[in-house]
C-alpha positions, 0 to 999 in steps of 0.5 A: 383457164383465162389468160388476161393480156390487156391494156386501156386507157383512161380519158377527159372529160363531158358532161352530166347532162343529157344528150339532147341538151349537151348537143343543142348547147354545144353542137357537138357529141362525144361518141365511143366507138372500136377502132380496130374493126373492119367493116364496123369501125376501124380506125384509119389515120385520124379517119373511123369509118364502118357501120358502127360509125355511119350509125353514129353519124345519124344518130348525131344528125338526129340529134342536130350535130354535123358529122364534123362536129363529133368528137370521136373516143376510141373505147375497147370493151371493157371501159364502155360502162365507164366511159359512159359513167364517168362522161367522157363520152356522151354515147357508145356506138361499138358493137355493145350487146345488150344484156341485163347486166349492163342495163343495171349500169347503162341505158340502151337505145336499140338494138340496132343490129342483132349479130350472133356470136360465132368462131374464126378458125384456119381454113384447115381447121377441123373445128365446126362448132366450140364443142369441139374445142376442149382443151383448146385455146379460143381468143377473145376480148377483156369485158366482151359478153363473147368472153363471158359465153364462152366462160359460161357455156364452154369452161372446158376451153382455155381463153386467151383475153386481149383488149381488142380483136385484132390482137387475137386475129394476129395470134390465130394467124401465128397459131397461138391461139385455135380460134377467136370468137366474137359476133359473127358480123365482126368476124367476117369484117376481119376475114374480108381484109385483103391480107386475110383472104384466104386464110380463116372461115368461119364454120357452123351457125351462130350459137348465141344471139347479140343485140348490138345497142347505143350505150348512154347514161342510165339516168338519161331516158329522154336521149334513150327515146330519142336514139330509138325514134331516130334510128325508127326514122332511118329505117323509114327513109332508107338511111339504114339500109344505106348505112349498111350497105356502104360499110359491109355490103361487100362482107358476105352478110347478107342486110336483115332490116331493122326490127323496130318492134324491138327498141324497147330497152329505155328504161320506164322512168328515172 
């Protein structure tokens, strides 16, 4: 059973054009990004900051545009295919996995980080793995490939679906919910908040694997190529590491360097 508890909204406008061209025209790029994940990218006051950001920013330096120069659109998971279609932004940077069926909507620079989807439960819990959870109630996110996971390969566990993480994490602190379940790199972001300590662990191994990459337009293969020679680039100089190292060097996750054998998604041609 799934229960849907969501809500979003709509946005202006951008552009047709390519990024390579919107950003040497305008010296500005639209990025989508979460707003509510610590570590990642959470959203304070009119601040972003995490590694979903710090990437972000240098792709946008890449590209030619200055930090102060990105428009920045605050996206949940289930608009970031529209988002980019429509234009209102020009990338996503917000923990996107890569699969197949966005990749027939979207292209994909990346992936830029290879999490893998895991459980939060309460540090009492007996829960170990989502095997151990029938009947249960697990918490994740409206359009996640979390949600469709779970669906898939555990239709015996009953999902309560918000529009963003940080409602679940509340619901497992009021017990409403048994578990939330996404990627194991956000998990910990939200574990590590001083609030939580103490209170959630995150048992077992990751039981799915997710390439995090940079949404763009399908039509756009020039960006796609390029967001993949600049994020080869920061691997190179040390960028990514530091980008890494800034934003959850602290969360217990150890740095895995990037795999540049694997920015191989841009599509062949238009």
């Amino acid at each position: 059973m799934t229960v849907l508890t969501a809500c979003s909204g709509g946005s202006s406008s951008s552009s047709g054009q390519g990024i390579i061209e919107k950003a040497k025209t305008t010296g500005t790029l639209t990025i989508g990004v979460k707003s509510d994940q610590p570590g990642l990218s959470l959203k304070t006051g009119d601040n972003y900051e995490g590694f979903d950001i710090n990437i972000a920013k240098i792709l946008a330096k890449g590209l030619g545009v200055e930090a102060e120069n990105i428009q920045w659109k605050t996206t949940v998971s289930i608009n970031r295919e529209p988002f980019i279609e429509q234009g209102v932004v020009d990338l996503v940077v917000a923990t996107y996995t890569i699969n197949d069926k966005r990749k027939n909507v979207v292209s994909f620079g990346g992936p830029y980080y290879v999490a893998g989807q895991a459980l939060l439960v309460d540090k009492d819990s007996p829960i170990a793995a989502p095997g151990q959870m029938d009947g249960q109630v697990a918490c994740s996110v409206v359009g996640s490939s979390s949600a469709s996971n779970m669906e898939k390969s555990y239709p015996n566990v009953q999902l309560q679906l918000f529009d963003s993480y940080s409602k679940c994490v509340t619901a497992l602190s009021g017990s409403g919910v048994q578990a939330v379940t996404t990627d194991n790199i956000i998990l910990a972001g939200y574990a590590a908040q001083p609030h939580n300590v103490g209170k959630f662990k995150i048992p077992g191994e990751p039981f799915t694997t997710e390439p995090y990459g940079v949404g763009l337009k399908k039509s756009d293969v020039a960006g796609c190529n390029k967001v993949n020679e600049i994020l080869a680039a920061s691997a190179a100089d040390g960028s990514y590491k530091a980008a890494y190292e800034q934003a959850l060097g602290d969360s217990g996750l150890p740095f895995t360097p990037l795999d540049t054998s694997l920015l191989t998604n841009c599509p062949k041609g238009v």
